[in-house]
C-alpha positions as CSV (number, residue, x, y, z in Angstrom):
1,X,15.5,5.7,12.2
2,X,14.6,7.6,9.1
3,X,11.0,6.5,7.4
4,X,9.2,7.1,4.1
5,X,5.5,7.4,4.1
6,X,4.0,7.3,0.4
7,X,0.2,7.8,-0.2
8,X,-1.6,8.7,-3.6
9,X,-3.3,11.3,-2.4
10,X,-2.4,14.4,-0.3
11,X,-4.9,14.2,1.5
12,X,-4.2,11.2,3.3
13,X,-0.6,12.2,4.5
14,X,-2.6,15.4,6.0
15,X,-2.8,13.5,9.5
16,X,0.5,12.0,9.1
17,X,1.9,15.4,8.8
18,X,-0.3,17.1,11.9
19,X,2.0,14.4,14.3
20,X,5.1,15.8,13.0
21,X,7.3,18.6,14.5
22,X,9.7,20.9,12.7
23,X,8.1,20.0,9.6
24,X,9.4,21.3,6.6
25,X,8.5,21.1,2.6
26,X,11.2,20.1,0.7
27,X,11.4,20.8,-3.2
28,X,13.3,18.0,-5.5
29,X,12.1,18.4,-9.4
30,X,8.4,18.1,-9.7
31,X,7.5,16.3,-6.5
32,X,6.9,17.9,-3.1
33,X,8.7,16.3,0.3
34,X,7.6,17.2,3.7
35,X,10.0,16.0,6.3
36,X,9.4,15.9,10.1
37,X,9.8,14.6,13.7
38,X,8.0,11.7,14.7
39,X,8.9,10.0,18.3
40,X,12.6,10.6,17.9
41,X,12.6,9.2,14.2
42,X,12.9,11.3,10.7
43,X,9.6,11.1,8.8
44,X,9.8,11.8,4.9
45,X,6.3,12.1,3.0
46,X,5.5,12.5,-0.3
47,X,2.3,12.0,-3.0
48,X,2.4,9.4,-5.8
49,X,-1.1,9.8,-7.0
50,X,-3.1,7.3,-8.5
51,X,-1.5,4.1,-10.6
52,X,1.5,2.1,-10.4
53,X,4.1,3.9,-12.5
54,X,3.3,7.0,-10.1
55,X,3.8,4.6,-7.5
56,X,7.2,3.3,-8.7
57,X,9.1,6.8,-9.4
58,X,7.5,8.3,-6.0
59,X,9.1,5.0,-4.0
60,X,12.1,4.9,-6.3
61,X,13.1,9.0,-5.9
62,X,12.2,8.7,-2.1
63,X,14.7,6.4,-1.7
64,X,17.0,7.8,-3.8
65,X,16.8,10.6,-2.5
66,X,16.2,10.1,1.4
67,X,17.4,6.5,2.3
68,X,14.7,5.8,4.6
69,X,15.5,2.7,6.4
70,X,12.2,1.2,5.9
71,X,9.1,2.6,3.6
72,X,4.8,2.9,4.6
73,X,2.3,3.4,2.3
74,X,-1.2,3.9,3.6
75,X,-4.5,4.6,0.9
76,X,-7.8,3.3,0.3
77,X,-8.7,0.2,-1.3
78,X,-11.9,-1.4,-2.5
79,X,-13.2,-4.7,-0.7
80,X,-13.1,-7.8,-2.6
81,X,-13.8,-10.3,0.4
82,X,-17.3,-9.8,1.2
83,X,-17.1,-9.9,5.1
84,X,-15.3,-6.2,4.8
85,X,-17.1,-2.9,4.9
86,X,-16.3,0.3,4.4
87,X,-13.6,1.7,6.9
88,X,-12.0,-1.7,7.7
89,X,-8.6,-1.6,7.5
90,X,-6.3,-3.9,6.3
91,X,-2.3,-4.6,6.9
92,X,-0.8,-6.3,3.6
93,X,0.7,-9.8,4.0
94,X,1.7,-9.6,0.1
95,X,1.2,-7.6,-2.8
96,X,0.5,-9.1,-6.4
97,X,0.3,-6.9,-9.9
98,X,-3.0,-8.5,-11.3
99,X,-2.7,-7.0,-14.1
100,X,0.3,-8.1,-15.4
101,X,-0.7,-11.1,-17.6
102,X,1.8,-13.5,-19.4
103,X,-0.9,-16.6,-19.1
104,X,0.2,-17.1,-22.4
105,X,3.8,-18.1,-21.4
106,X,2.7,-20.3,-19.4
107,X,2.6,-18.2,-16.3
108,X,0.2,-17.3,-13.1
109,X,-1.5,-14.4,-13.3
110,X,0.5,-11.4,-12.0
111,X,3.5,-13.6,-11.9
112,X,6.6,-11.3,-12.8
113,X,9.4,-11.7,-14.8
114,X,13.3,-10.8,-13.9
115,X,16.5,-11.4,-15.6
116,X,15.1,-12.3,-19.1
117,X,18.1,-13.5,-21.5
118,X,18.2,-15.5,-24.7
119,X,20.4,-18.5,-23.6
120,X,23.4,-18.5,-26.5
121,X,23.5,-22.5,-26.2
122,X,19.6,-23.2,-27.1
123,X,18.1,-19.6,-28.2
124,X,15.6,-20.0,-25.8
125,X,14.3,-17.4,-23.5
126,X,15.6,-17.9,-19.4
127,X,14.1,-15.7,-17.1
128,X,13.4,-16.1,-13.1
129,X,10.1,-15.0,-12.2
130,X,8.3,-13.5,-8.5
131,X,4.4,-13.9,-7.9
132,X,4.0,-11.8,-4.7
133,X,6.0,-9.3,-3.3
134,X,5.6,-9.9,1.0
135,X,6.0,-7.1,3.1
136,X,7.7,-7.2,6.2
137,X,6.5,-10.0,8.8
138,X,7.6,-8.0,11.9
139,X,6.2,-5.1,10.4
140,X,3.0,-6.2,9.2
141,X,2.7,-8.2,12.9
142,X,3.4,-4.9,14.8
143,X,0.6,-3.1,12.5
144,X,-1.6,-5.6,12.7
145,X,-1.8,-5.8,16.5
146,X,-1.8,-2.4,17.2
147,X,-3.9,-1.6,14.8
148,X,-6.5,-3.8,16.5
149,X,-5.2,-2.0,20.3
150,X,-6.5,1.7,19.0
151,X,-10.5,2.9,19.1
152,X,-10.7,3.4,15.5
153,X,-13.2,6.6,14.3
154,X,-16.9,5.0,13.4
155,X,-17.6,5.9,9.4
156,X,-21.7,5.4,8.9
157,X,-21.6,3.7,12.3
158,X,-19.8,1.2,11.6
159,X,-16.4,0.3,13.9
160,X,-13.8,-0.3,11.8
161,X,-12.4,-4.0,12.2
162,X,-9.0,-5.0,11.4
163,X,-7.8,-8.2,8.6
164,X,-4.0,-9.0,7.8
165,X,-3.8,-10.7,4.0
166,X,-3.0,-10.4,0.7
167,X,-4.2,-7.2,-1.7
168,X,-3.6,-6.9,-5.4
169,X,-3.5,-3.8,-7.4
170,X,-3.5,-3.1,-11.2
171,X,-3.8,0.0,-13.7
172,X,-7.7,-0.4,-13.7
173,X,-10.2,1.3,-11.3
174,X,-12.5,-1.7,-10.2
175,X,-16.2,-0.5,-10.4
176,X,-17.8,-3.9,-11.5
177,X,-19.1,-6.9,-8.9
178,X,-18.1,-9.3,-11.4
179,X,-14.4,-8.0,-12.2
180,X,-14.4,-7.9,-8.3
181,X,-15.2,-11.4,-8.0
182,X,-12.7,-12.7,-10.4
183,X,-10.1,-10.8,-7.9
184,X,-10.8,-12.5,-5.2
185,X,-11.0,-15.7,-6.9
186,X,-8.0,-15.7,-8.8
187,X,-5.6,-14.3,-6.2
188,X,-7.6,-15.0,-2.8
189,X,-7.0,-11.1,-2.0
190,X,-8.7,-9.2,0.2
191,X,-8.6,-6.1,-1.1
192,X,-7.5,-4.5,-4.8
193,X,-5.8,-0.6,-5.4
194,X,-3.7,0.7,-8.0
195,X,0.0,1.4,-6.0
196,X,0.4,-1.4,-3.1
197,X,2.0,-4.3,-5.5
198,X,4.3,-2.0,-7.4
199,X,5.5,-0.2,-4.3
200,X,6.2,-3.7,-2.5
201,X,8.2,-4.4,-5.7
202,X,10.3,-1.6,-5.9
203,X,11.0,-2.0,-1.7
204,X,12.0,-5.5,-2.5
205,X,14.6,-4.6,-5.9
206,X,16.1,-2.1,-2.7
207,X,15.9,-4.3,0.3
208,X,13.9,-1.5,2.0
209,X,11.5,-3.3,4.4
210,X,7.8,-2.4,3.4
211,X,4.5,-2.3,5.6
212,X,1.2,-1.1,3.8
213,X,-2.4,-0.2,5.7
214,X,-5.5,0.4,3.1
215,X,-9.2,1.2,4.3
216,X,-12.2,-0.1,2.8
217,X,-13.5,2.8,0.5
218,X,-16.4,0.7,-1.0
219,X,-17.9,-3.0,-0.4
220,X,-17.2,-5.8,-2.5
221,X,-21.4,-5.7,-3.8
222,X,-21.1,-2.0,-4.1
223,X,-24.3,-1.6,-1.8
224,X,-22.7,1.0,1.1
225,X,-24.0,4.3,0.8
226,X,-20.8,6.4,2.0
227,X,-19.7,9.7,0.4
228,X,-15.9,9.7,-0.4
229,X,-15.4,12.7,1.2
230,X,-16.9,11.4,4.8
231,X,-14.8,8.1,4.2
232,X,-11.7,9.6,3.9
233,X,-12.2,12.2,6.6
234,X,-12.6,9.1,9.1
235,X,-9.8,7.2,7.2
236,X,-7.3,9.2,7.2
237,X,-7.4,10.3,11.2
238,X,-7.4,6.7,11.7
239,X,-4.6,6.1,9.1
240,X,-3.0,8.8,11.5
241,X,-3.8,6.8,14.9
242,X,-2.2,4.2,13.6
243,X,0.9,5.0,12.0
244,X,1.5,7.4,15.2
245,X,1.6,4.2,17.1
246,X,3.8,2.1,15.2
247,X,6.4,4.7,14.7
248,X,6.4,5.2,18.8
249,X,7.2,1.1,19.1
250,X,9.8,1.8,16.7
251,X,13.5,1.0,17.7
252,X,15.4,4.2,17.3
């Protein structure tokens, strides 16, 4: 099985990349590969950085370019449901683009349009329309459970717990309690990024089955005191714990 394995930020393929054997950097335009041996399956890896048009050409030349039979992203992600700390992880159920706002029309917020066209008979707009992309239910199960099997790495002594549901991401970084409650009651999300929803999108346009994992990198209130830095040290080995077991249950 060939799979693709996007995160924004380099450092957070670092682990992925430590599990692989014969890996090797591969060099297509601006963007930087690095393809490996994972438990019998091809790995391909590559950086989107931060924001959902990033997120969309990295998936979208990935699979272009690779044909990985099914894609993971992995990244951090601040809390919007207050029971979650810093570290937690959570594995995506769905993915929604809350920023992507045609209230106006009539529409949910993040509810996407497809196939627009002006109907010749009336001169009215048609259009079909998605509100969440889903990733993939085995998938997401597989994660889920083994996530919760593995001793996850402590970050400001706390254990790392494990939640399955719904994030939502958007061109905005959230830094306000207020704009975070508004997330979480509009879209009943648990957590909110910048990638996971457009990533999900582009997997579904491909019918490329999709699993995402995000840690905690700050609470909903704001109030943990963890350096970045320390977070994502302790993230991203667990990141790698994880992944590394999934990819071993995988069928060849």
């Amino acid at each position: 099985m060939k799979i693709g394995i996007i995160g924004a930020l380099d450092e957070e393929l670092i682990p992925i990349r430590a599990l692989s054997s014969h890996l090797e950097k591969i060099e297509r335009g601006q963007r930087t590969y690095w393809h490996g041996d994972m438990h019998g399956h091809q790995v391909y890896l590559t950086r989107c950085d931060p924001g959902k048009v990033n997120a969309v050409i990295a998936t979208q030349q990935l699979l272009d370019f690779f044909e990985p039979d099914v894609l993971f992203n992995m990244g951090s992600s601040g809390a919007l449901a207050p029971n979650l700390e810093v570290g937690d992880l959570v594995v995506a159920t769905d993915a929604i683009q809350h920023d992507f706002d045609l209230i106006g029309w009539g529409m949910k917020p993040g509810e996407i349009l497809f196939d627009v066209v002006t109907k010749p008979e009336t001169g009215q707009l048609g259009f079909t329309s998605r509100h969440a992309f889903i990733t993939d239910p085995k998938l997401t199960d597989l994660a889920f459970e083994t996530a919760r099997s593995l001793t996850l790495d402590e970050i400001n002594g706390h254990k790392p717990a494990v939640y399955k549901g719904r994030v939502v991401s958007g061109d905005q970084f959230i830094s306000s309690v207020e704009k975070a409650g508004q997330l979480l009651t509009t879209h009943n999300a648990l957590a909110v990024d910048m990638e996971a929803a457009a990533i999900a999108h582009t997997c579904e346009i491909n019918k490329v089955p999709f699993l995402c994992v995000r840690a905690m990198s700050d609470k909903a209130d704001h109030s943990a005191n963890v350096s970045f830095t320390d977070f994502l040290v302790a993230a991203t080995d667990n990141y790698g714990k994880v992944f590394d077991k999934i990819i071993q249950q995988l069928g060849k």
